[in-house]
Every structure is written in structure tokens, then in C-alpha cells.
C-alpha positions as CSV (number, residue, x, y, z in Angstrom):
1,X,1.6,1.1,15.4
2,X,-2.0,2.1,16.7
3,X,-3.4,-0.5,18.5
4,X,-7.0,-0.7,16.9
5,X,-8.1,-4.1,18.8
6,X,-10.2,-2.2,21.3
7,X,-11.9,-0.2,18.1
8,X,-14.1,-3.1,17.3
9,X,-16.6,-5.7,19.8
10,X,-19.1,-7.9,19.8
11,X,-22.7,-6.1,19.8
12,X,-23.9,-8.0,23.4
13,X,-26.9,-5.6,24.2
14,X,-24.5,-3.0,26.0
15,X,-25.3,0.7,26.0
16,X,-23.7,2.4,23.1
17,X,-24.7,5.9,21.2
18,X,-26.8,4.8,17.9
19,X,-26.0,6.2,14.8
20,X,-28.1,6.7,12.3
21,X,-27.5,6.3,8.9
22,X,-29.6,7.9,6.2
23,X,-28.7,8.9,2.5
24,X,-29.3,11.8,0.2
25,X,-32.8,10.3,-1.4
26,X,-34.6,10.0,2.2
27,X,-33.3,12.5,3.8
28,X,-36.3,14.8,3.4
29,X,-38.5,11.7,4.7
30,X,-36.7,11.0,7.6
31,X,-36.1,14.7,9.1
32,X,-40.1,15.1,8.4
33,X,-40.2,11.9,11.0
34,X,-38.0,13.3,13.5
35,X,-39.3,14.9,16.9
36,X,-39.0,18.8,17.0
37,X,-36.1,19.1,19.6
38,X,-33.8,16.6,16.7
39,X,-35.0,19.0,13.8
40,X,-34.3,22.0,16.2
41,X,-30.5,20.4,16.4
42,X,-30.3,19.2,12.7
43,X,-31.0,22.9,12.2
44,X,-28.8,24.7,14.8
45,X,-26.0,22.5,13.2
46,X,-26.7,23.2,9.7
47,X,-26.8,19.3,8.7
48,X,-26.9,19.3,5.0
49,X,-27.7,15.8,3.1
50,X,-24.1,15.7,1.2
51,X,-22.0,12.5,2.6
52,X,-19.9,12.4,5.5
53,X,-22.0,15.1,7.0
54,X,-23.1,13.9,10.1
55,X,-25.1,15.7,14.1
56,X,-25.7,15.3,16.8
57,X,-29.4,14.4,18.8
58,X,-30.2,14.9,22.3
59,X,-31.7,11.8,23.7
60,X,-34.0,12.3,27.1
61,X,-31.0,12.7,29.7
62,X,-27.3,14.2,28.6
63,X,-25.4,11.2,28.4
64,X,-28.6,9.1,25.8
65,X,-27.4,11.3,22.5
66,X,-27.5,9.6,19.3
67,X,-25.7,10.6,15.6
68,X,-26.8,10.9,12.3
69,X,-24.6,10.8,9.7
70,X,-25.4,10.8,5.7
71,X,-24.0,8.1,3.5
72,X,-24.2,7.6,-0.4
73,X,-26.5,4.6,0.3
74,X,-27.9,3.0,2.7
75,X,-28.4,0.2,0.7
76,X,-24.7,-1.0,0.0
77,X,-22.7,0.8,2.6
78,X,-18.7,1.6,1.4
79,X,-15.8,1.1,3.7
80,X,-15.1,4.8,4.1
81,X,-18.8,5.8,5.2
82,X,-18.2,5.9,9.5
83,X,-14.8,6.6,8.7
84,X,-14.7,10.4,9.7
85,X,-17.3,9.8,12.9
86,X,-14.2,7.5,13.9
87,X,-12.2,10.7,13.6
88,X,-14.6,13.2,15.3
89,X,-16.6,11.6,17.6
90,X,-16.2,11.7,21.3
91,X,-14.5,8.2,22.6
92,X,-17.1,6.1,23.9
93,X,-19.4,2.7,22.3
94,X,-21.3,3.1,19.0
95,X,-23.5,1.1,17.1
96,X,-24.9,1.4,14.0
97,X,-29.1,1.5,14.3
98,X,-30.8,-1.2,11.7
99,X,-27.9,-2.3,9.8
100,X,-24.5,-4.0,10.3
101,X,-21.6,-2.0,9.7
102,X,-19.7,-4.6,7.4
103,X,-17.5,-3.9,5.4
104,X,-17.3,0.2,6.8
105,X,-15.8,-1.3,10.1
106,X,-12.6,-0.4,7.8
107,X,-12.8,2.5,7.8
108,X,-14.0,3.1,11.5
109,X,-10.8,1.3,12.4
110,X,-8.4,3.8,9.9
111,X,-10.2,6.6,10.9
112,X,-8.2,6.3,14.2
113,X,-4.9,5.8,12.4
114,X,-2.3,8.0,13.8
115,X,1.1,8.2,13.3
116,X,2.7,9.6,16.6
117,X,6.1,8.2,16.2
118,X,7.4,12.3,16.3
119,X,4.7,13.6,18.7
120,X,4.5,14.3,22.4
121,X,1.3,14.7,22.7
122,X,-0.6,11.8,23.8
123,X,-3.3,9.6,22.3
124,X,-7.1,10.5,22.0
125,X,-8.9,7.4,23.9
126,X,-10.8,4.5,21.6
127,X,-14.0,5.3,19.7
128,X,-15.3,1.7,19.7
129,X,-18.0,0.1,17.3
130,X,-20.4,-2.7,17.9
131,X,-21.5,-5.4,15.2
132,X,-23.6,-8.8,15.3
133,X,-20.9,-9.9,12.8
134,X,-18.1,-10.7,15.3
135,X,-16.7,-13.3,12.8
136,X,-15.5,-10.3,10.6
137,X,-13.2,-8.2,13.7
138,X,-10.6,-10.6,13.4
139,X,-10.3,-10.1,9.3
140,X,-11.0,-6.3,9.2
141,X,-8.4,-5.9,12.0
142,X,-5.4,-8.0,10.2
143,X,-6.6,-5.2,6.6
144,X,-6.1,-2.2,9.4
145,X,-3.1,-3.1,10.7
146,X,-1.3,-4.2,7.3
147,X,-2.5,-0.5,6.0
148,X,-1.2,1.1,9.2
149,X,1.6,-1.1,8.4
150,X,2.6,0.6,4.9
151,X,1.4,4.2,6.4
152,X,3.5,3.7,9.2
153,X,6.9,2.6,7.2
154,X,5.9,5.7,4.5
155,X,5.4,8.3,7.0
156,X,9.3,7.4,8.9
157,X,11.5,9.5,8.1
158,X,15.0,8.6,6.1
159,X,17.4,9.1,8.5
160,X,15.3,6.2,10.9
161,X,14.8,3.8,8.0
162,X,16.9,2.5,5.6
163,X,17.9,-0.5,4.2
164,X,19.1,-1.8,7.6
165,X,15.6,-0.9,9.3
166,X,13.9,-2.3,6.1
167,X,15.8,-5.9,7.3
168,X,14.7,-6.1,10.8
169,X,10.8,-5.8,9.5
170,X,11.8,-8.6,7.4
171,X,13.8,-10.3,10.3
172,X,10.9,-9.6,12.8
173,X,7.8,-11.3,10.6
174,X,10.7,-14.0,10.2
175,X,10.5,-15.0,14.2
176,X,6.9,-14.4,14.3
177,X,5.9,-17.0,11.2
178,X,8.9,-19.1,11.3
179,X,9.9,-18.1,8.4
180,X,13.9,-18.6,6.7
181,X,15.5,-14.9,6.7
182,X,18.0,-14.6,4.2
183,X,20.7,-11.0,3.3
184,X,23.2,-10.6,0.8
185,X,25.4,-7.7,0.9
186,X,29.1,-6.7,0.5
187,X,30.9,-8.7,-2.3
188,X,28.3,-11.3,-2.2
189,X,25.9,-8.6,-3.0
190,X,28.1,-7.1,-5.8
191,X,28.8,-10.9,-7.5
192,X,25.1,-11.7,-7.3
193,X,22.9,-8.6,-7.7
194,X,25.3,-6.5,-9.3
195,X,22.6,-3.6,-10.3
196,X,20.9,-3.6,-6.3
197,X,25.0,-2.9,-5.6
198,X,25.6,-0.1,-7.6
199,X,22.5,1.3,-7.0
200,X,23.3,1.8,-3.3
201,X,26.6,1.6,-3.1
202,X,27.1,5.3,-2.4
203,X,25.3,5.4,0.6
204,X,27.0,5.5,4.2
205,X,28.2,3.9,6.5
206,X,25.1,1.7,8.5
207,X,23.0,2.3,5.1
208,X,24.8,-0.4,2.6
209,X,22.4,-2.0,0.4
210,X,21.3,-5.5,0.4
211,X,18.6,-7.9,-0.8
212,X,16.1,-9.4,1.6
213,X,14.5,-12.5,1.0
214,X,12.1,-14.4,3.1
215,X,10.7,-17.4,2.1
216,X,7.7,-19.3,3.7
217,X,5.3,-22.1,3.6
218,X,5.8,-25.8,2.4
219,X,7.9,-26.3,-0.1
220,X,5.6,-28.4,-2.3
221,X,2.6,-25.7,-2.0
222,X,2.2,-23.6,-5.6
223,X,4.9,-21.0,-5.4
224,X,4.3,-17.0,-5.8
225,X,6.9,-14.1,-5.3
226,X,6.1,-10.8,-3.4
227,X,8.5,-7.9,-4.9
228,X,8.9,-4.6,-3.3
229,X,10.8,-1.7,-4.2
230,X,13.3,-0.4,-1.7
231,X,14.5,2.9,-2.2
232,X,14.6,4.2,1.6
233,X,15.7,7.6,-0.1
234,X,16.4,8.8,-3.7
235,X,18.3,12.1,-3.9
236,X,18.1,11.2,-7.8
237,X,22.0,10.4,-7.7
238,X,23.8,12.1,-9.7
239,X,21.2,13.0,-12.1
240,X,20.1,15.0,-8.7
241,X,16.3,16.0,-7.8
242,X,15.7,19.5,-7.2
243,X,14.9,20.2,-3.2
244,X,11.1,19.9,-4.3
245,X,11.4,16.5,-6.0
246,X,13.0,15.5,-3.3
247,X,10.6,16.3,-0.7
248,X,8.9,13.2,-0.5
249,X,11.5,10.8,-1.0
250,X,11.5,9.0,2.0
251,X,8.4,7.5,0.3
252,X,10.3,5.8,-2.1
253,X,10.5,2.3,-0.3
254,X,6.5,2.7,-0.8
255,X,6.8,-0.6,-2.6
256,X,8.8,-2.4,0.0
257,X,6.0,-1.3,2.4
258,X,3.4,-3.0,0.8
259,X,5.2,-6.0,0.0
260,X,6.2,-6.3,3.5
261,X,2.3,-6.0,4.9
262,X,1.1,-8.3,1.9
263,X,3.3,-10.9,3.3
264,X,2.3,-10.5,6.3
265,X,-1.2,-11.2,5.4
266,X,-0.7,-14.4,3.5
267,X,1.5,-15.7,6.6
268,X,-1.1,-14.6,8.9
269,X,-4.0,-16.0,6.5
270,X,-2.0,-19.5,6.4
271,X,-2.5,-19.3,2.6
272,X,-1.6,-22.6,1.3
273,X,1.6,-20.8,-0.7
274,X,5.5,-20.9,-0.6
275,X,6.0,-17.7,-0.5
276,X,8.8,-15.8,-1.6
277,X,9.1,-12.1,-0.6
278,X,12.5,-10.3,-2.3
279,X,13.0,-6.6,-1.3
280,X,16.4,-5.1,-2.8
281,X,17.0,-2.6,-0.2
282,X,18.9,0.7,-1.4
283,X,19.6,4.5,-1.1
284,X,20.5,6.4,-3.9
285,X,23.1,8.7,-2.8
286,X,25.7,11.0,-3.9
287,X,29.2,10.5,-3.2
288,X,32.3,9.9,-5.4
289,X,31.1,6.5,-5.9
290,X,28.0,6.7,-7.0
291,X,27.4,5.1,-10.2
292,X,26.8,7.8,-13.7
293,X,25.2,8.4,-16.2
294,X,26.5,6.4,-19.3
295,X,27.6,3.4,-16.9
296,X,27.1,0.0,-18.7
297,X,25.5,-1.8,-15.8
298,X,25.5,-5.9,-15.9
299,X,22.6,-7.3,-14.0
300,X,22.3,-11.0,-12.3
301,X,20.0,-12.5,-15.6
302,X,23.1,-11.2,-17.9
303,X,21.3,-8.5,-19.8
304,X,23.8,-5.0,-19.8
305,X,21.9,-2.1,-19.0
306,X,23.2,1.6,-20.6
307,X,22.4,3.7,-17.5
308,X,20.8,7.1,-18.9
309,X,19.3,8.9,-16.0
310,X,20.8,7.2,-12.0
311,X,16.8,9.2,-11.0
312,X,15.5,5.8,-12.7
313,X,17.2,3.5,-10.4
314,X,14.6,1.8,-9.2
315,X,13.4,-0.2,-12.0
316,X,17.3,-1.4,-12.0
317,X,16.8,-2.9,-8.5
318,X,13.9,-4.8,-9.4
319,X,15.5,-6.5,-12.3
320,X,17.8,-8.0,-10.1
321,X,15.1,-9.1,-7.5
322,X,12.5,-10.2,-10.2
323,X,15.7,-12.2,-11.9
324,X,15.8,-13.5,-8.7
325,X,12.2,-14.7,-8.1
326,X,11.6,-16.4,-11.6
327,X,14.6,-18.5,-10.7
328,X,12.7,-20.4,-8.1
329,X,9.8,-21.2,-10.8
330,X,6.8,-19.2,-9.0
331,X,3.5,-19.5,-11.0
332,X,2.9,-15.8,-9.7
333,X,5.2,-12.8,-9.4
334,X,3.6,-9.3,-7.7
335,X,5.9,-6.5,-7.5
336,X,4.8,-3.2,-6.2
337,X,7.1,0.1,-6.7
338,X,6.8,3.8,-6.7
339,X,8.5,3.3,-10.0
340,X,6.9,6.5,-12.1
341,X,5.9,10.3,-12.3
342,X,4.6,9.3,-15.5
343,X,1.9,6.9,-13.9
344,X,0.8,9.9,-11.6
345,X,0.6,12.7,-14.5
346,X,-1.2,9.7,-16.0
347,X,-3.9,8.6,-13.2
348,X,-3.2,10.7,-10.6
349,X,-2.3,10.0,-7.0
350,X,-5.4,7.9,-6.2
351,X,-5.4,5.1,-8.8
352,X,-2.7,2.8,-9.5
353,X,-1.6,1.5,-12.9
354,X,-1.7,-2.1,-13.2
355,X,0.7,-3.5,-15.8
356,X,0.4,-7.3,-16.6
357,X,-0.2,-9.5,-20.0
358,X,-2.1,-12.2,-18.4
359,X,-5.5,-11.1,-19.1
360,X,-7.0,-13.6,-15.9
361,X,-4.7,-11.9,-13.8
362,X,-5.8,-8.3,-14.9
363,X,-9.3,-9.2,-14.5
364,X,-9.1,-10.9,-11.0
365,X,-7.1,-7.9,-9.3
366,X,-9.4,-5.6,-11.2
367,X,-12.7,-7.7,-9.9
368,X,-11.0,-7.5,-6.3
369,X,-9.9,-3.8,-6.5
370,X,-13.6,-2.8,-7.6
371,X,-15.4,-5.2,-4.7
372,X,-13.2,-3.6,-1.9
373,X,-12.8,-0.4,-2.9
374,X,-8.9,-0.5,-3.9
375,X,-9.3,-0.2,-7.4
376,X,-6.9,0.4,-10.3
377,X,-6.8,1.1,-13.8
378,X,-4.8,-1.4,-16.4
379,X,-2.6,0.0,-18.5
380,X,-0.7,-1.9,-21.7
381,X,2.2,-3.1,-22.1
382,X,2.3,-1.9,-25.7
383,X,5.0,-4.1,-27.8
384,X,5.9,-1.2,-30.1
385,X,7.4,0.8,-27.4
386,X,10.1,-1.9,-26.7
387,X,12.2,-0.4,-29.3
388,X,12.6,2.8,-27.0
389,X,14.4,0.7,-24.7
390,X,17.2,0.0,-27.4
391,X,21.0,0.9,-26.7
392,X,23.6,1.8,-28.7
393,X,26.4,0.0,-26.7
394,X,24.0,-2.1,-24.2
395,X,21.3,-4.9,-24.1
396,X,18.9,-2.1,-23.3
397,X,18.9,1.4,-21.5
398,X,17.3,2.2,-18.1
399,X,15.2,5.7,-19.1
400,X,14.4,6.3,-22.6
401,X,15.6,9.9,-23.6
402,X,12.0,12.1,-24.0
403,X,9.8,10.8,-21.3
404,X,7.0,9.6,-23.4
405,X,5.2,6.9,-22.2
406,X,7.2,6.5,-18.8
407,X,4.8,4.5,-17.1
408,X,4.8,2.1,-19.5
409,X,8.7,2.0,-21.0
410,X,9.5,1.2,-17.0
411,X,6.9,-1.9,-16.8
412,X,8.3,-3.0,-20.1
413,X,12.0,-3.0,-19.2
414,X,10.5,-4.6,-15.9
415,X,9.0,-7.0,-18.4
416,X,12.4,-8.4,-19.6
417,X,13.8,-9.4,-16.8
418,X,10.3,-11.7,-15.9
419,X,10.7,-15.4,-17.1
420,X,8.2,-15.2,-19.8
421,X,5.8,-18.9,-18.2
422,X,4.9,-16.8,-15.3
423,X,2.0,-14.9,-14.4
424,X,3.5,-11.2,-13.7
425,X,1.5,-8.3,-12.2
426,X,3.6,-4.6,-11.8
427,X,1.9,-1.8,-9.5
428,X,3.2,1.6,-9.9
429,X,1.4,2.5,-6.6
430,X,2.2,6.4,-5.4
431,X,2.0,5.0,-1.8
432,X,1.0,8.5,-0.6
433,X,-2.0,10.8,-0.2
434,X,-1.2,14.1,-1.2
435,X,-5.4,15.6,0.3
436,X,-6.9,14.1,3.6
437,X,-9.7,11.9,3.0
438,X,-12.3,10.3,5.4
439,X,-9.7,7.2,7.1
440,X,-7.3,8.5,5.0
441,X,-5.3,11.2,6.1
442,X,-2.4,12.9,4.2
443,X,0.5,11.1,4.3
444,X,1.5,7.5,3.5
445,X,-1.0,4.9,2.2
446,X,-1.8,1.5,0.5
447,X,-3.0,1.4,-2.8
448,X,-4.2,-1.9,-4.3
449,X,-3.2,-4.0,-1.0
450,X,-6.7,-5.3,-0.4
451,X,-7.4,-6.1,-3.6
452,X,-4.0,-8.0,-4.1
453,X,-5.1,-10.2,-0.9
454,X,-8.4,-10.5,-2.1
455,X,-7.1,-11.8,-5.5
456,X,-4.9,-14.2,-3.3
457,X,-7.1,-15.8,-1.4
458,X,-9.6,-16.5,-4.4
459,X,-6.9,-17.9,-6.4
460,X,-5.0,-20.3,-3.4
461,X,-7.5,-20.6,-0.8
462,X,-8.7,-24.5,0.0
């Protein structure tokens, strides 16, 4: 994982490059303020005021040259706005001239993600940024790492994680937090989580599924449950992908991912939770094993499942997991899952859907997703579609035939299997970036995993 403790100091009076910021509406006032030789360079390097754009000015001896950079406003600066200076800049000390960086330290620190776990070449040396703020590093650091966290687990390839790999995460925050590590597999797995079983159960040797549980914190503290989605690949089972479709599927243990880094957070954070984090920990292969289409699946609350389409397995693993979670009596259950196409033809790639019917829920994660900049979109769990979900010869089927209203039919079988007293959130989060952004380059990334801490901490925090 990059290492971005160096990234971020204390501002003690040391020499450091200033950068300037200045926005769009005072551009024109500041470059008339400028001395000629800055204009002369603003010109010579074509500095336009659109954000992001950014030059550099000679100071009065070679190594004394400052930046300036244009932001959207200088008046309420966004996580992202140093971001690409942290990619382009030479390494060296920085500091921001007139304001404190805040909350765009973020983005300073992801701008210097890289994922080099293939790579031979080796790493670019530390672009480091002062602030007068030093009681923010240690918080902005712990958001970098558990987003480097789900980039790093998207961007591995399949054939070096799978459900195995996904365990020793678990196992490793385990040691570090002291928390209780628990795996089922084999027949235990197949008595108890019968769906997680046939889900994975054509998958090799060294790749059986399993479900991971970690549980943490004292046992009297108000209980919440962390689900994430662990699909380390889908080949779509028998119902297979086309090569396209299938491109990406190492990404489909997205939700695992985030569910791993949130838990980290809230061990790290000593929230005053139990916590209980569930992953059910699959690969959908193909072999002569592999469960069909038309199966009549039994999962651990009872309910039987008509299995229409083995491409919508996932939702089948986390019925057996969110079974699972309600059983301890949480007041909370998250769960986040690349569950849907149908919530990216929806909202795109950028903006989760966030499913819940507990409107104080939906408003908290939507008043933390808008204040850090990890926003979503709520999206209803409409009652009237429940009848899509109706079997002939089953409790309910897995995939509705048609496709309308995917997003939603998934979150509402989801729904069933969620003891009904709890508060439930389900993010169908895309877990990767399709187009480079500033601090976000293309490849795996968290969606909605500041906002869910953010919510957490508001609601348990003494």
C-alpha cells in the first residue's frame, strides 16, 4: 500500500514552495497584481482560469519558485482541489499561501496513490504538504489509507485474490485490533449458508468459498453489522458473461473491499460499537458443478430461492450473510455490493444508489455524503415491484425475467432477508473509475466510504 505518512507535516516555518490559490472570479485581479516576469510565465505557459489548471513562478534564485493553481473557490476549498499538483509536481515541501489546506489534504495524499503491485519501475519520491492544522494528519491519513485500501484490493488481479486472500485481510485486522476471526467452509458451510455454498462451490481447488466474520468491541456497546459482497470473480456461471462483461470482474469483491476498510476505520476510530463485519467470500465458476438455472436454492433464514439467471449470484450470497447479521440483533446493518448494471445505466459510474426505508438513515448518509464529497443518490424501495420477485415453484426468484427496475428488484429481494426492527442501508457502489480524475485515477475506488464513517461517528461517537 503507498505509504502516504511522509505526504503530510506540521507547518514549523521550514522552507517549502508556496502555492497559490486563486479562482475563476479573481483571476483577472490577481494576474493584474502580479510582477511582469510571473505574467511573462503565466503567459509562456498558457495558464487559463478553468480548475485544476495550475504554473509555475520564478522566485529570485532557481530553487525560490512558487505555484499557482486555480480552484472553484477559494472560499470553501473541496478535497480534490491540490489533488493533481500532488500528481505533477516535482517532490519536495509545499504549503499552501493564506489558507489551510483542510479538508483538500485528501486529496494531496490520493493524488500520490499508486498501485505498483505489477510494476518494476520504482516509486516517484514524496510531494509533501504543510498545515497549521496538525490535529487533522492523523484523521485524513486513516481516510487515505482505507481508500488505498479498497483501490488496492479492486485493482489485484483474480488469480492473486480470492476468497482465501479475502480471509487473511480479515485474519490480519483480527491480530492488529484483537478482534475474534471466525470461517465456515466445507460441510459446515453447506449446512449453514447453503446459498454462499452453491454459489462458489465450482471454483477450484485453494479458491472454496467461505464466510468471514469478525466481530469486535464490547459486547454490551450498541451493535451494527458491516456486509460486503465477495465475489473475487464472476464468470456469470453458467449463465456466462461475454469476454467484455467479463473484463472487469475481478472487481466484483468491490463490496467486500469497502467493508473491509470501513471496519478498519471504526476499529481504528475505537467507536464505541460491537461490531460485526460478515463477508461471504465466493467465485462464480464454471465446472460441472456449478449450480443452474432453474435450481431451487434453500437459504439459511428458510426462504427457497428459484435461481433464474447464476450472473445474479451475488444478491444470493448476501442473503445468507444479512440472515446472518440480523440474528445477532444489530440496531444497524450496512451492506455494500457491486450488485447491479442496472444502478450504473441508472446513475452512472460516479454516484451510488442508496437503498434504505429508514428515512433518518437516508438523510444522515446523504447529509455526510454531500459534507465530504462522497455523495449518493436515494433510490426507493418501491413496494409494488415485490410482486416481480414471485415464483412459480419457490418463495421468491433471484433475477426477475425483463430487467426492469434491476437496481431496485435486487435491494428489494436484499430487503427480505433483513429482520424488519433494524435499520438497513444497501449500496450498489461500482467500486471502479472507468475516466481518471484529479486523486482519482482509473481503476478501483471507494464510493460512499467517507460518508458511511462520517454517518458513524455522528451516530455512536461519545
Amino acid at each position: 500500500m503507498t505509504d502516504f505518512t511522509p505526504c503530510l507535516a506540521p507547518d514549523r516555518g521550514q522552507p517549502a514552495h508556496a502555492i497559490h490559490l486563486v479562482d475563476p472570479a479573481g483571476y483577472d485581479d490577481w494576474l493584474a497584481r502580479q510582477p511582469a516576469r510571473h505574467r511573462a510565465a503565466i503567459a509562456a505557459q498558457r495558464l487559463k482560469p478553468t480548475s485544476y489548471a495550475s504554473a509555475i513562478l520564478p522566485g529570485d534564485a532557481p530553487e525560490s519558485w512558487s505555484v499557482v493553481t486555480i480552484v472553484a473557490n477559494t472560499g470553501s476549498l473541496s478535497p480534490w482541489c491540490l489533488a493533481r499538483l500532488a500528481e505533477t509536481l516535482p517532490e519536495g515541501t509545499y504549503r499552501v499561501e493564506g489558507h489551510e489546506p483542510g479538508v483538500a489534504m485528501l486529496g494531496w495524499l490520493l493524488g500520490q496513490y499508486r498501485f505498483d503491485r505489477y510494476r518494476s519501475e520504482p516509486p516517484t519520491g514524496d510531494r509533501v504538504l504543510l498545515t497549521g492544522d496538525p490535529g487533522r494528519i492523523d484523521e485524513t491519513l486513516r481516510l487515505a489509507r482505507a481508500t488505498a485500501k479498497v483501490r488496492d484490493l479492486v485493482n489485484t488481479g483474480a488469480g492473486d485474490l480470492g476468497p482465501a486472500e479475502l480471509e487473511s485481510e480479515a485474519a490480519a485486522l483480527a491480530k492488529i485490533y484483537g478482534a475474534t476471526l471466525t470461517v465456515t467452509k466445507g460441510p459446515e458451510l453447506e449446512r449453514g449458508f447453503p446459498m454462499v455454498h452453491v454459489v462458489g462451490q465450482a471454483a477450484g481447488r485453494g479458491r472454496e468459498p467461505r464466510m468471514i466474520e469478525l466481530v469486535w468491541g464490547r459486547p454490551d456497546a450498541p451493535r451494527i453489522a458491516i456486509v460486503g459482497k465477495g465475489v473475487c470473480f464472476d464468470s456469470g456461471g453458467l449463465d456466462i458473461k461475454n469476454s467484455a462483461g467479463m473484463r472487469l470482474m475481478k472487481k466484483d469483491m468491490g463490496g467486500a473491499a469497502h467493508a473491509l476498510a470501513l471496519a478498519e476505520l471504526v476499529m481504528q476510530g475505537r467507536l464505541p460499537v460491537r461490531l460485526h463485519l460478515l463477508i461471504p467470500a465466493v467465485e462464480n465458476a464454471i465446472a460441472g458443478n456449478a449450480f443452474r438455472p432453474g435450481d431451487v436454492l434453500r437459504s439459511r433464514q428458510g426462504l427457497t430461492v428459484e435461481n433464474t439467471n447464476t450472473d445474479a449470484e451475488g444478491r444470493l450470497i448476501l442473503a445468507d450473510a444479512l440472515t446472518r447479521a440480523g440474528e445477532e440483533k444489530p440496531g444497524l446493518i450496512l451492506d455494500f455490493a457491486t450488485l447491479t448494471g442496472a444502478a450504473r445505466v441508472a446513475l452512472g459510474p460516479d454516484l451510488p444508489p442508496l437503498f434504505t426505508g429508514d428515512d433518518a438513515l437516508a438523510e444522515a448518509l446523504l447529509a455526510a455524503g454531500k459534507a465530504h464529497a462522497d455523495q449518493m443518490w436515494r433510490m426507493p424501495l418501491w413496494d409494488a415491484y415485490d410482486e416481480m420477485l414471485k415464483s412459480d415453484i419457490a418463495d421468491l426468484v433471484n433475477a426477475p425475467e425483463g430487467g426492469l427496475a434491476g437496481a431496485i428488484t435486487a435491494a428489494l429481494f436484499l430487503r427480505r432477508f433483513v429482520p424488519a426492527d433494524a435499520a438497513w442501508a444497501h449500496l450498489d457502489v461500482f467500486a471502479w473509475r472507468p475516466v481518471a480524475k484529479p486523486g482519482r485515477p482509473k481503476g478501483g475506488d471507494a464510493y460512499a466510504l467517507r460518508a458511511a464513517w462520517a454517518m458513524l461517528k455522528a451516530r455512536y461517537a461519545q
